[in-house]
C-alpha positions in Angstrom: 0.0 0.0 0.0 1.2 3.3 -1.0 0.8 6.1 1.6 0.9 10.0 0.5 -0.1 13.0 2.7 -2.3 15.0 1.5 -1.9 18.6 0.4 -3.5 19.6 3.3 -1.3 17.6 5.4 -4.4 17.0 7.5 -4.4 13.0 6.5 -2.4 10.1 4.7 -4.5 8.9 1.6 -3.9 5.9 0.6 -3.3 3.7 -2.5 -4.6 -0.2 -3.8 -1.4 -0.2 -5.5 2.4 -0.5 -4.3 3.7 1.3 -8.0 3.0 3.9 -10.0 4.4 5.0 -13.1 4.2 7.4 -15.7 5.7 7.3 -19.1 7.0 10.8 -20.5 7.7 13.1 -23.0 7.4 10.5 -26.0 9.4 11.3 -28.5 8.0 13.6 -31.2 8.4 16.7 -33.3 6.7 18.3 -30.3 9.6 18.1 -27.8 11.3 21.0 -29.7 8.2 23.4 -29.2 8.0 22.5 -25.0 9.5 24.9 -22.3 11.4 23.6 -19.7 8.6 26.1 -17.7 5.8 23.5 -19.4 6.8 20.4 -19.0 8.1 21.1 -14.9 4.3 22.0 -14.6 2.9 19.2 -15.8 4.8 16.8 -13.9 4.8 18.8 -11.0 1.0 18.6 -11.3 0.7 14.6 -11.8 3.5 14.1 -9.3 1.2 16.5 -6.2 -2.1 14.4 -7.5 -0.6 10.7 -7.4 1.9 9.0 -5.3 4.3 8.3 -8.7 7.4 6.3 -7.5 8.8 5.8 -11.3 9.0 8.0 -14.2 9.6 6.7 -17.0 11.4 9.6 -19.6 11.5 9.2 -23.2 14.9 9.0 -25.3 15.3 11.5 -27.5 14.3 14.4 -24.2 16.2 17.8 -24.8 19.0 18.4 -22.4 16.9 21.2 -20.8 13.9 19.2 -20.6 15.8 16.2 -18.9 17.3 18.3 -16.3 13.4 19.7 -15.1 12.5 16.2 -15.0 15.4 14.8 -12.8 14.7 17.7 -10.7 10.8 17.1 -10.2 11.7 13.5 -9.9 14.5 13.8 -7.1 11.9 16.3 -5.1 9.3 13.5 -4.6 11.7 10.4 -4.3 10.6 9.2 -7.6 12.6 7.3 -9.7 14.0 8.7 -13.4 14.0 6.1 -15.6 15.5 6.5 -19.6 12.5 5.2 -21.6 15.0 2.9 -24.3 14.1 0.8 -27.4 16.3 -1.9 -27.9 16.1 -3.6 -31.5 14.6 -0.2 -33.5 15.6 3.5 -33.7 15.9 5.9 -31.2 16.9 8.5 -33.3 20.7 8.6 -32.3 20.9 4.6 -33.0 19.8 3.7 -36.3 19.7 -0.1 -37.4 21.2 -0.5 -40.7 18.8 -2.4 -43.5 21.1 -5.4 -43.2 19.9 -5.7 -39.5 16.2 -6.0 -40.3 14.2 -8.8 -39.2 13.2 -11.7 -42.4 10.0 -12.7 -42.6 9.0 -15.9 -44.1 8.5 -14.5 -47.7 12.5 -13.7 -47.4 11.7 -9.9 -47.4 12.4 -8.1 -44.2 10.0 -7.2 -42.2 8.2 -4.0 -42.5 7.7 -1.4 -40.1 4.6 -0.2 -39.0 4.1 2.4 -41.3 7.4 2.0 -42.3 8.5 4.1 -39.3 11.9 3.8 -38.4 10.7 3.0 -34.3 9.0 0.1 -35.6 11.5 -1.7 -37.5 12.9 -4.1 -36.4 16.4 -5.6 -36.3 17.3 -9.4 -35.0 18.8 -9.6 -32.1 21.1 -12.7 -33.5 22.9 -10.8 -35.6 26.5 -10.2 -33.5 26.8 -6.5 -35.6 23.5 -5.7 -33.7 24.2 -6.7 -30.3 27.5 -5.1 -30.1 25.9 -1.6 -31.6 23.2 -1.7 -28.9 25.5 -2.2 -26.0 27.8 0.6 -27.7 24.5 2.9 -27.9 23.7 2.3 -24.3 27.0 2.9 -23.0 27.2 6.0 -24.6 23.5 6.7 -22.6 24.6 5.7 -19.6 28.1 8.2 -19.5 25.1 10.8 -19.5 24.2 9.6 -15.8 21.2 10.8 -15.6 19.0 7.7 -14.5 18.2 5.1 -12.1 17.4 2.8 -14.0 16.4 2.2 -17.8 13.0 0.7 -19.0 13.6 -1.4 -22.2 11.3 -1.6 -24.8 10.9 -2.7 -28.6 12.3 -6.4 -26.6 10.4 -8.2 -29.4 10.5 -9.4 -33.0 8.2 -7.2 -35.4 4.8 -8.4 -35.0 3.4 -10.5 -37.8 -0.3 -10.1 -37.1 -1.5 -8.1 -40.4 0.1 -11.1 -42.5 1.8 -13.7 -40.9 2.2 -15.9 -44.1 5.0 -13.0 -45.2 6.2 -11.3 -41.8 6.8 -14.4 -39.1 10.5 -13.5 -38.9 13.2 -14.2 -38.4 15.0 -16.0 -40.9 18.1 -14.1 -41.7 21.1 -15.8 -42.3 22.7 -15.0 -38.5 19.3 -16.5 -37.5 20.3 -19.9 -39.6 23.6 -19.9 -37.9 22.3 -19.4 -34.2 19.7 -22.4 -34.8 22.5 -24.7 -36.4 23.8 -23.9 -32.7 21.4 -25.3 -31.2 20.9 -28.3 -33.7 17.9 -26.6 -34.8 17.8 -26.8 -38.7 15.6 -23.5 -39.6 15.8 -24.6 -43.3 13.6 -27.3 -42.7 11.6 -25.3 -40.3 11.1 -22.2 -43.0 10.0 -25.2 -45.3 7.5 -26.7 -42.9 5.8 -24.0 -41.9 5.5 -23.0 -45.4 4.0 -26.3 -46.6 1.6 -26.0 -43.1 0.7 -22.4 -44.8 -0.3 -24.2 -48.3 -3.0 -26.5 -46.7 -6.3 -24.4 -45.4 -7.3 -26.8 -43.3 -4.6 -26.2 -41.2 -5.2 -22.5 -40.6 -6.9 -23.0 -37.6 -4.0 -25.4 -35.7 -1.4 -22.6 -37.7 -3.4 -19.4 -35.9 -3.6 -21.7 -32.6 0.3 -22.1 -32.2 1.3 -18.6 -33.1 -0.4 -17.3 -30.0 -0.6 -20.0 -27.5 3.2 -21.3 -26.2 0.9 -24.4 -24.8 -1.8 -25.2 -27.4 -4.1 -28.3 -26.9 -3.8 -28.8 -31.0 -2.5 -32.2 -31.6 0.9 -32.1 -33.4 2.5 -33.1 -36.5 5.7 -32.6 -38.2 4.6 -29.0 -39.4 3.3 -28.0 -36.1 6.5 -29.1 -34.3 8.5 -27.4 -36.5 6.7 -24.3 -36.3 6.5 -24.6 -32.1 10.6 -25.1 -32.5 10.4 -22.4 -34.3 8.6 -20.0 -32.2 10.4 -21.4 -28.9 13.7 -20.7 -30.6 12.5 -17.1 -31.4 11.7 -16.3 -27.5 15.0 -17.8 -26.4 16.8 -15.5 -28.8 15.1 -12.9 -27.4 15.4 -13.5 -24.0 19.6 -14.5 -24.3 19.8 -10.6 -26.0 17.9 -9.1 -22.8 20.0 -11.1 -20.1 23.3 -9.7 -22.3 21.8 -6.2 -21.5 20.3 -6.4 -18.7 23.6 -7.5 -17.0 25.4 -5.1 -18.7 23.3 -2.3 -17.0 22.9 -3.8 -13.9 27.5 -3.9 -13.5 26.4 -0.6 -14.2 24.7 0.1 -11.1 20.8 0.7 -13.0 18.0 -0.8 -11.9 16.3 -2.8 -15.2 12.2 -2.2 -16.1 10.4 -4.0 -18.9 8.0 -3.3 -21.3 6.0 -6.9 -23.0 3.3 -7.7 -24.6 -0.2 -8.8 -23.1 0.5 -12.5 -22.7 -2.0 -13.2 -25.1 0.7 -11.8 -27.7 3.5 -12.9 -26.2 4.3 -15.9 -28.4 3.4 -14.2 -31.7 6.0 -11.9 -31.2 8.7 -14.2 -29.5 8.7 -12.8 -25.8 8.8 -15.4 -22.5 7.3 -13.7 -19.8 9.1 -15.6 -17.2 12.4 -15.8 -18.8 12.4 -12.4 -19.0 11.7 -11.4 -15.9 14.1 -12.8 -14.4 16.2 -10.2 -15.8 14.4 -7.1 -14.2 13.1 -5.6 -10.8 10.1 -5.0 -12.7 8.2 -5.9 -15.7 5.0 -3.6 -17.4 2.7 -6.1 -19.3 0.3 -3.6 -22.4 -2.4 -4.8 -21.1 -3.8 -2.2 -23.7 -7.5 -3.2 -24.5 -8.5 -0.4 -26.4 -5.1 1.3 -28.6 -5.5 1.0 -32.9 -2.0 1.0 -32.8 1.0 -1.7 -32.2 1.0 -3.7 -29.0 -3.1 -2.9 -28.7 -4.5 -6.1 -27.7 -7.8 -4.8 -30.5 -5.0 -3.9 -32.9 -3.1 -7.4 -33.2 -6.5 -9.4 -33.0 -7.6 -7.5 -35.4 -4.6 -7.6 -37.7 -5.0 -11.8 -37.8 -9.1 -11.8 -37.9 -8.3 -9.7 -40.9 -5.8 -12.0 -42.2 -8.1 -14.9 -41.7 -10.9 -13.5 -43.3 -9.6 -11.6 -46.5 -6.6 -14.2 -47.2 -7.4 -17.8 -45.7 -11.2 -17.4 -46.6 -12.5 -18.0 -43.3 -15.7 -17.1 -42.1 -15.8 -14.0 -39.5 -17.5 -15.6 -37.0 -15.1 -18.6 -37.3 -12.2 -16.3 -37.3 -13.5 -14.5 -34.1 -13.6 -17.9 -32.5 -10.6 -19.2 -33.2 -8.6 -16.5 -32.0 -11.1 -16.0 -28.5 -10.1 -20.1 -28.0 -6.7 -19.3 -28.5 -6.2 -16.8 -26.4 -8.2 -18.1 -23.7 -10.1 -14.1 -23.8 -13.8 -13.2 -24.4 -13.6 -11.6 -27.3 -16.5 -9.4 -29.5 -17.8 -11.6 -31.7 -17.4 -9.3 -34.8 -14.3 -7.4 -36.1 -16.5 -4.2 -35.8 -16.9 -4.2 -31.9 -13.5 -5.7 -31.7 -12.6 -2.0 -33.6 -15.2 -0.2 -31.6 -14.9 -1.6 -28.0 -11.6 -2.6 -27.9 -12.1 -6.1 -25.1 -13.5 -6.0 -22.4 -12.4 -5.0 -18.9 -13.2 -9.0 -17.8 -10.8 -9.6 -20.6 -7.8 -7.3 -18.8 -8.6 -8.9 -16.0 -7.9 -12.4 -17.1 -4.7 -11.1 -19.0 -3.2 -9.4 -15.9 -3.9 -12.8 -13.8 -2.1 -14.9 -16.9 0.6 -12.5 -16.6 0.8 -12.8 -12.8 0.7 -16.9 -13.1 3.3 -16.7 -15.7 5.7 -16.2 -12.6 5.9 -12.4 -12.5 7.7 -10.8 -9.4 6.7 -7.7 -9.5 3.7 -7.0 -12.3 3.1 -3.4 -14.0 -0.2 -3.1 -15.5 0.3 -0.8 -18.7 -3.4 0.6 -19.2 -3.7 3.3 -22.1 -4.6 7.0 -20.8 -4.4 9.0 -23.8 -7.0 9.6 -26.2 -6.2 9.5 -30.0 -8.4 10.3 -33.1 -8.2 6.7 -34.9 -5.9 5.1 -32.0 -7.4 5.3 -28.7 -11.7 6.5 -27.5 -11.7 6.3 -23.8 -14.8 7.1 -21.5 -14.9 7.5 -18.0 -16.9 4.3 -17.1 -14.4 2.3 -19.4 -11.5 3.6 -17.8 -12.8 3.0 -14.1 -14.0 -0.4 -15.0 -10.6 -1.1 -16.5 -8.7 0.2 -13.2 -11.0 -2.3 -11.2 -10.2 -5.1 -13.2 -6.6 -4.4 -12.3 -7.3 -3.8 -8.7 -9.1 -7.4 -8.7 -6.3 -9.1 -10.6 -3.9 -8.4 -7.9 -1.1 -6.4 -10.1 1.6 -4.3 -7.9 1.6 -1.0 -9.9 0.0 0.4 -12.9 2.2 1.9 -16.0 0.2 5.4 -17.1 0.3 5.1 -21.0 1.7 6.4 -23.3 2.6 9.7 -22.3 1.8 12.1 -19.5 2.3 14.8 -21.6 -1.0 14.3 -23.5 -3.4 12.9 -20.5 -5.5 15.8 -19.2 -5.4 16.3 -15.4 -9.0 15.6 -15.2 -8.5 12.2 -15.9 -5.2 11.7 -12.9 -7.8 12.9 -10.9 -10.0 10.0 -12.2 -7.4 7.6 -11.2 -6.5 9.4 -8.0 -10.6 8.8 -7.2 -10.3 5.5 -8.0 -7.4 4.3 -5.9 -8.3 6.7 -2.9 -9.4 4.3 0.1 
């Protein structure tokens, strides 16, 4: 329970949850047009209505702007944490096109919208490691932070057409499974003959997002689960290079994952991986149109199953609610509308919390975008109960403090207050 006095000081008021975090100043051609003046105020603000023990600032934060932020921070005991992709662009560190993730078609991976912070490079690629851990030890000569929170931990996801953009295949990929005496060849061929036969889509859809699927198995299947295993492993070897790196460094390690629904599809272990953090923040985002959005991905693959595999909506909405394991709208256009449903973030944040979590961030969405995000008061209260009753430790305020009216902290402060 986190206790905070009042501005009154006349009494403590108290919290249903032991962290809170805010994520800040994403970056954005609208960094360069902020005071130092503005964005003290708004944090000062958040941080006097809400007992925030972590902030969590973005990476490409003018000098000016970083130092208001450590100061606001280091007032209120909280926590400055660098905000820092790992396997796409922050701006300073660019992946070459060499680096990019290879999908199954043998064309790299795109980006969404072909945005540079959404493209993807493989983390078995040695030329990639080593300029990571160059990058970030350039960061960390700045000394400015606790800790850092490491995102874009993933390979690209390949939910709008998985047939073309299940990577990784590259050729570094091919020599880090012959490693492991895993032939990828014969996997890549597999999963591509799986791919030819329709009847299979359903048992194809089922593996790609369960890690544990009751599907029976054949040599396609198994190849494809090697596959996907072998993906999360390469994943999680990069982050325990890192995250020991940082930590001989004296910084405190935060992660940012997909809902475990999505886990597998994009080759993250939830367990595996947090065992190399104090903390790990799960997007439990139910209602973003945008990457990581629980709606976004689901509706990437119902589209998929519908337009290319020829499968009937209502069978495509079922297959993907049965693997999942989530109540899902039964149409693509209330999956669009609604987003899923506050039962449905419940039962991901419990998943997450059985996968073995220590200490279990809830990432809930808190800014409203034309197209992206449509939040409503009730939707939002009914989401922060369904955290409450799935026992998380903290909640992650997402995406950006910056662009969350104060109106709605006090929503949250409401909602918390005992």
């Amino acid at each position: 329970m986190v206790r905070r006095q009042a501005r009154d000081g006349s009494q403590e008021r108290r919290f249903s949850v032991t962290i809170l975090a805010v994520q800040y100043l994403e970056p954005g051609p609208h960094l360069v047009t902020l005071t130092p003046g503005e964005v003290r105020a708004k944090l000062r603000a958040a941080l006097a209505q809400l007992p925030i023990s972590l902030v969590l600032l973005g990476w490409q934060v003018p000098q000016p702007l970083l130092d208001v932020c450590r100061e606001e921070a280091a007032r209120t005991g909280a926590r400055l944490f660098r905000w820092q992709p790992l396997l796409t662009g922050d701006g300073t560190f660019m992946p070459r096109p060499e680096w990019r993730a290879i999908g199954l078609s043998g064309e790299p991976a795109p980006g969404f919208h072909n945005m540079p912070e959404f493209t993807f490079a493989c983390p078995n690629q040695p030329a990639v490691r080593e300029a990571v851990r160059a990058h970030l030890q350039q960061v960390i000569k700045d000394n400015h932070y606790a800790g850092f929170f490491l995102d874009r931990i993933r390979y690209p996801s390949p939910a709008a057409d998985p047939a073309r953009w299940l990577a990784c295949f590259c050729p570094a990929c091919h020599r880090a499974a012959a490693e492991m005496d895993f032939d990828l060849a014969a996997a890549h061929r597999h999963i591509k003959r799986l791919l030819a036969e329709p009847e299979q889509t359903r048992s194809f859809i089922h593996h790609l997002l369960d890690p544990a699927p009751a599907e029976p198995a054949n040599p396609a299947t198994a190849s494809l689960q090697t596959f996907l295993n072998f993906r999360a492993l390469s994943i999680t070897r990069f982050i325990q290079a890192i995250a020991a790196m940082l930590r001989a460094e004296g910084l405190a390690v935060g992660l940012d994952c997909f809902s475990p629904a999505l886990t597998h599809l994009v080759g993250q272990d939830l367990a595996e991986l947090d065992a190399c953090a104090a903390w790990t923040k799960v997007m439990t985002y139910a209602h973003t149109l945008g990457p990581a959005g629980l709606p976004f991905e689901l509706l990437g693959l119902a589209n998929w199953l519908v337009a290319q595999r020829g499968v009937a909506e209502s069978q495509a909405m079922a297959w993907l609610a049965q693997a999942t394991r989530l109540p899902l709208p039964l149409t693509r256009v209330r999956l669009q509308a609604e987003g899923v449903s506050s039962e449905a973030l419940q039962a991901e944040i419990k998943r997450a919390r059985q996968s073995g979590l220590k200490t279990l961030l809830a990432g809930l969405e808190f800014v409203e975008l034309e197209g992206v995000a449509q939040l409503r008061p009730a939707q939002i209260g009914a989401d922060l109960q369904a955290v409450r009753l799935a026992g998380a430790d903290g909640l992650v305020l997402s995406w950006d403090l910056w662009a969350i009216p104060l109106e709605r902290l006090r929503l949250i402060q409401d909602f918390f207050l005992n």
